[in-house]
C-alpha positions in Angstrom: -67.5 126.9 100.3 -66.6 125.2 97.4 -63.0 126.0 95.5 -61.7 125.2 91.8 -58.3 124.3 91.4 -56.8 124.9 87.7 -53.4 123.2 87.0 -54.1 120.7 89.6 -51.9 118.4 87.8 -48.8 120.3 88.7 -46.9 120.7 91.5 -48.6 123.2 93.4 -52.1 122.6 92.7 -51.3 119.3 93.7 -50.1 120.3 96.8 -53.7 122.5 97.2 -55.9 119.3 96.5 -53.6 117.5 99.4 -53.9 120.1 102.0 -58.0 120.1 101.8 -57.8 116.2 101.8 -56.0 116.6 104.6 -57.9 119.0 106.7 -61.7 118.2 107.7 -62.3 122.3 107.6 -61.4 122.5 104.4 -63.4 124.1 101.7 -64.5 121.5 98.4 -62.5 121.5 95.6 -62.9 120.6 92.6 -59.4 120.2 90.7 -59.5 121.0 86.8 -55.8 119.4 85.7 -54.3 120.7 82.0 -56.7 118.0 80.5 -59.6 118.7 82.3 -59.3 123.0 81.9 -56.7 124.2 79.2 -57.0 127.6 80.4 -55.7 129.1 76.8 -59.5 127.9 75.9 -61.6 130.9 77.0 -64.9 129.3 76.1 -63.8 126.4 78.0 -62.9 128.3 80.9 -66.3 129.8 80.8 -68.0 127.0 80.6 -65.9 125.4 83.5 -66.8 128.7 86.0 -70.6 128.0 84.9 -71.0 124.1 85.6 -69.0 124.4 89.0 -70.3 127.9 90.3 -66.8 128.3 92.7 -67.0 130.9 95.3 -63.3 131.0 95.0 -60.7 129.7 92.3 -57.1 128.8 93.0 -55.3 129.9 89.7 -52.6 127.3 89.7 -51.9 126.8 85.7 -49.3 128.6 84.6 -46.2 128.2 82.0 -43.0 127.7 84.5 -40.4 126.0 82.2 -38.4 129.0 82.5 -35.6 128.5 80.0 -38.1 126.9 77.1 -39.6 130.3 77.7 -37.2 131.7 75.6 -38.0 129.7 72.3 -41.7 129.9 73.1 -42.9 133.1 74.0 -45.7 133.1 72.3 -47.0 129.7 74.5 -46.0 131.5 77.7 -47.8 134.2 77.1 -50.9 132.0 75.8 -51.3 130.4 79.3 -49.3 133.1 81.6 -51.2 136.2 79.8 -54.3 135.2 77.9 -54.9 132.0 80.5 -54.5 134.0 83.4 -57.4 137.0 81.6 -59.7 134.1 80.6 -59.8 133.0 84.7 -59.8 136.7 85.5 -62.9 137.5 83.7 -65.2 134.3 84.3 -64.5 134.3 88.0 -65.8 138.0 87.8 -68.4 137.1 86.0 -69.4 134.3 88.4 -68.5 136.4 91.2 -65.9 133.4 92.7 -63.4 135.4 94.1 -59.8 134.6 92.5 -56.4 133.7 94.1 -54.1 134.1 90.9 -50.7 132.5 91.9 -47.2 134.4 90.8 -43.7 134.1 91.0 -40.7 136.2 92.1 -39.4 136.2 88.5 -41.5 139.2 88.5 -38.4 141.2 89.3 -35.1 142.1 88.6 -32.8 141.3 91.7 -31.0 144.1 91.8 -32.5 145.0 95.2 -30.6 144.7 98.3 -33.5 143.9 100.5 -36.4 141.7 100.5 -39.0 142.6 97.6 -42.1 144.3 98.5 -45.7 143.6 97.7 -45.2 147.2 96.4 -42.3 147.1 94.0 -42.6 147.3 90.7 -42.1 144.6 88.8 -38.7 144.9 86.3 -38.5 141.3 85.3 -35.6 140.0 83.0 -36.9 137.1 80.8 -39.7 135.8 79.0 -40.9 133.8 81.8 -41.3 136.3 84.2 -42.5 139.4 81.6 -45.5 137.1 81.2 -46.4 136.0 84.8 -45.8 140.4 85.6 -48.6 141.0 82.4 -50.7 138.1 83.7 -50.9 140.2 87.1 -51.7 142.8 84.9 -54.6 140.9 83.0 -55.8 140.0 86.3 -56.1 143.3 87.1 -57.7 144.8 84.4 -60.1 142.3 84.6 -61.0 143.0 87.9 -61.2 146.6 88.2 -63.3 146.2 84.8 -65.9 143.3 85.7 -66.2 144.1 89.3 -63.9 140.9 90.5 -62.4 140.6 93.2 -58.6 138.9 93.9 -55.3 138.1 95.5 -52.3 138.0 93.8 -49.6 135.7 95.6 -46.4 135.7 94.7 -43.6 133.2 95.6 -40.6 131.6 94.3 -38.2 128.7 94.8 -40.9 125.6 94.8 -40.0 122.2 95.5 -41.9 119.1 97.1 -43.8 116.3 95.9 -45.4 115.5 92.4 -43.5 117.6 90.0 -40.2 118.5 88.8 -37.7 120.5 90.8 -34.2 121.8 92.1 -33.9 119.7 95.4 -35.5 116.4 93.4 -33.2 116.7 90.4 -30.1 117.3 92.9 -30.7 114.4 95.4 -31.4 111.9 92.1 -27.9 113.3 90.3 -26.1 113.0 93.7 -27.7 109.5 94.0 -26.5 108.9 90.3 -22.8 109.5 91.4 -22.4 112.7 90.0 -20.6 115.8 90.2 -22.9 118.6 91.1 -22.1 121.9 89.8 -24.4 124.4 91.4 -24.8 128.0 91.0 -23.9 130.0 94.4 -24.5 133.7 93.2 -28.4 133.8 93.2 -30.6 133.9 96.1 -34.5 133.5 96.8 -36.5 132.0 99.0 -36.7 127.8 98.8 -40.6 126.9 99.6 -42.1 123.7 99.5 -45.4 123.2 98.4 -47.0 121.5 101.0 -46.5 124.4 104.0 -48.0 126.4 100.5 -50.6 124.4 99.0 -52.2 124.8 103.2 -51.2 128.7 103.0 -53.4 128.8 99.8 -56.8 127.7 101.0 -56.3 129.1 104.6 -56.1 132.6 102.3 -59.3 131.7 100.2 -61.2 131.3 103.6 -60.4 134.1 105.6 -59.6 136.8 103.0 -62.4 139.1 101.0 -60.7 141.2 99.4 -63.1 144.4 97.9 -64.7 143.8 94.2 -63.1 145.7 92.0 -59.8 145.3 93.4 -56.7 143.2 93.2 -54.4 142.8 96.3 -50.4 141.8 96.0 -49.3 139.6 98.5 -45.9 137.8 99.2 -46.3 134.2 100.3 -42.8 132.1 100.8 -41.4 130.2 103.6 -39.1 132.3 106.2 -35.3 132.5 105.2 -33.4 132.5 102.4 -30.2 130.2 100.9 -28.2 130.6 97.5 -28.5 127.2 95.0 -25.7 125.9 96.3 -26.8 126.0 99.8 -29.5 124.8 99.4 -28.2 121.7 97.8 -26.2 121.0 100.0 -28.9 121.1 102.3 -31.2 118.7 100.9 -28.1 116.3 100.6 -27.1 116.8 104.0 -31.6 115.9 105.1 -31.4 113.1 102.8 -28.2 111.5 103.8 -26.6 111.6 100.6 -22.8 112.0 100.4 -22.0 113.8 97.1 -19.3 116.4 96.1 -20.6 120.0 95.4 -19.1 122.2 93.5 -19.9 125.9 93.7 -20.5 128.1 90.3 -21.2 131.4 88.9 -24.0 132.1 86.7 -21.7 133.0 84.1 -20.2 129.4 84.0 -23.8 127.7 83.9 -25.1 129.9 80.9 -28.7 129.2 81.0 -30.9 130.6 78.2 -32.9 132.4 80.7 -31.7 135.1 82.7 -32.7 135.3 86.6 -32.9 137.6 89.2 -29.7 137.8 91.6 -31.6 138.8 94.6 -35.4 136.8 94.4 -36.1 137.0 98.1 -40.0 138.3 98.9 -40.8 140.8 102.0 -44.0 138.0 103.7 
C-alpha cells in the first residue's frame, strides 16, 4: 500500500511520516510538504495524484492560524475549501481513497455533551466556516466522482515540530513570565504522535464505500479547560511558573471559539 501525505511539513503530517518510520507494517508514504504540493494548485495536485498513483492520501494541508483567519478569509478558504476540492476530486479520479483531516472548530460549543459524528456543524469563525465547507467539498466530490473517504475530526493538537499551546506555555513559563490562561473553554488536548499512528492504522483497515464520505471523531480520551491544561504541562515538565486563570472576555482574541469543543470517539 502506498500513502501520500499533503502538508507533511506541519505538525501533523509530520507526526504521520514519524509513525510509518516508526512501524515496519506500515504502508509507504510519500510526504508532499507546502513546497512540494500547494494544494490551492489544482493542476499541481493532479499532476501529484498521477506521478505517485496513492491507494490512499492523508489530507493534512490545511489553513489553521485561526485568528489570521479573520483578515484572510479569502486564503483560508483557498487552501481549507478549494485545496481540500482539488484532493477530493483527483483522489477520485485516481481512485486513492481519501482521509481528509478536520477540526472541532466545526462547531459552535454550545452543546452540553460531547459532539457527535452526527451533529451539524454551526461553526463561529472564519477558520472553522472553511474547514465545515471543505467537509463539504469533500463530499460533493465524492458522491460526484465516485470517491471514496473519511472525514476525521479532532481538536486541541500539540507535540513535536510545529507551533502550539503546551510549547508556547512551557517556553513563556521558562521565560519567567506570567501566564494568563483562558479557563472557560474546553476540548479535547491530543498530541500528534498517539494521532499521526491513529491516521494510518485508519487508512489500512478502513474501506469505506465509493461514493460516500464517513464522519468520524478521532481525539485522545478526556478533556481539560486551557488553563488546566497548562498547568499540566508545567507540572510534566517541571516548570515552576505562576498561572493565572482568565475569561475569554479578558483575552479578546480576533477569533471567536467554541465553549464546549469536546468530540463523542
Amino acid at each position: 500500500m502506498k500513502v501520500l501525505i499533503t502538508g507533511a511539513g506541519g505538525m501533523l503530517g509530520r507526526a504521520v511520516v514519524w509513525a510509518a518510520a516508526r512501524d515496519p507494517e506500515a504502508p509507504a508514504v510519500v510526504p508532499l510538504d507546502r513546497a512540494a504540493l500547494d494544494v490551492t494548485d489544482r493542476a499541481a495536485v493532479e499532476a501529484a495524484l498521477e506521478r505517485e498513483a496513492p491507494d490512499a492520501v492523508i489530507h493534512c494541508a490545511a489553513y489553521t492560524a485561526v485568528d489570521r483567519a479573520e483578515d484572510e478569509p479569502e486564503r483560508a478558504a483557498a487552501v481549507n475549501v478549494e485545496g481540500a476540492r482539488h484532493v477530493a476530486v483527483a483522489a477520485a479520479h485516481r481512485g486513492a481513497a481519501l482521509l481528509h483531516v478536520s477540526t472541532d472548530y466545526v462547531f459552535d460549543g454550545r452543546a452540553r455533551r460531547p459532539y457527535r459524528p452526527s451533529d451539524p456543524p454551526a461553526p463561529l469563525g472564519v477558520y472553522g466556516r472553511t474547514k465545515a465547507e471543505g467537509e463539504a467539498a469533500v463530499r460533493d466530490a465524492v458522491r460526484e466522482g465516485g470517491g471514496r473517504a473519511l472525514i476525521v475530526r479532532t481538536g486541541w493538537l500539540y507535540g513535536p515540530g510545529g507551533r502550539n499551546f503546551v510549547d508556547t506555555v512551557l517556553a513563556r513559563a521558562r521565560a519567567g513570565e506570567t501566564l494568563r490562561v483562558v479557563d472557560d473553554q474546553r476540548g479535547g488536548p491530543t498530541w500528534t504522535r498517539s494521532l499521526g499512528p491513529a491516521l494510518l492504522e485508519l487508512v489500512r483497515r478502513a474501506a469505506p464505500a465509493p461514493g460516500e464520505a464517513t464522519v468520524l471523531h478521532l481525539a485522545d480520551r478526556g478533556e481539560a479547560s486551557w488553563y488546566e491544561l497548562a498547568c499540566a504541562a508545567l507540572t510534566l515538565a517541571g516548570v515552576d511558573a505562576a498561572v493565572e486563570p482568565v475569561g475569554s472576555d479578558t483575552w479578546a482574541a480576533p477569533a471567536p471559539r467554541p465553549a464546549y469543543a469536546v468530540l463523542d470517539i
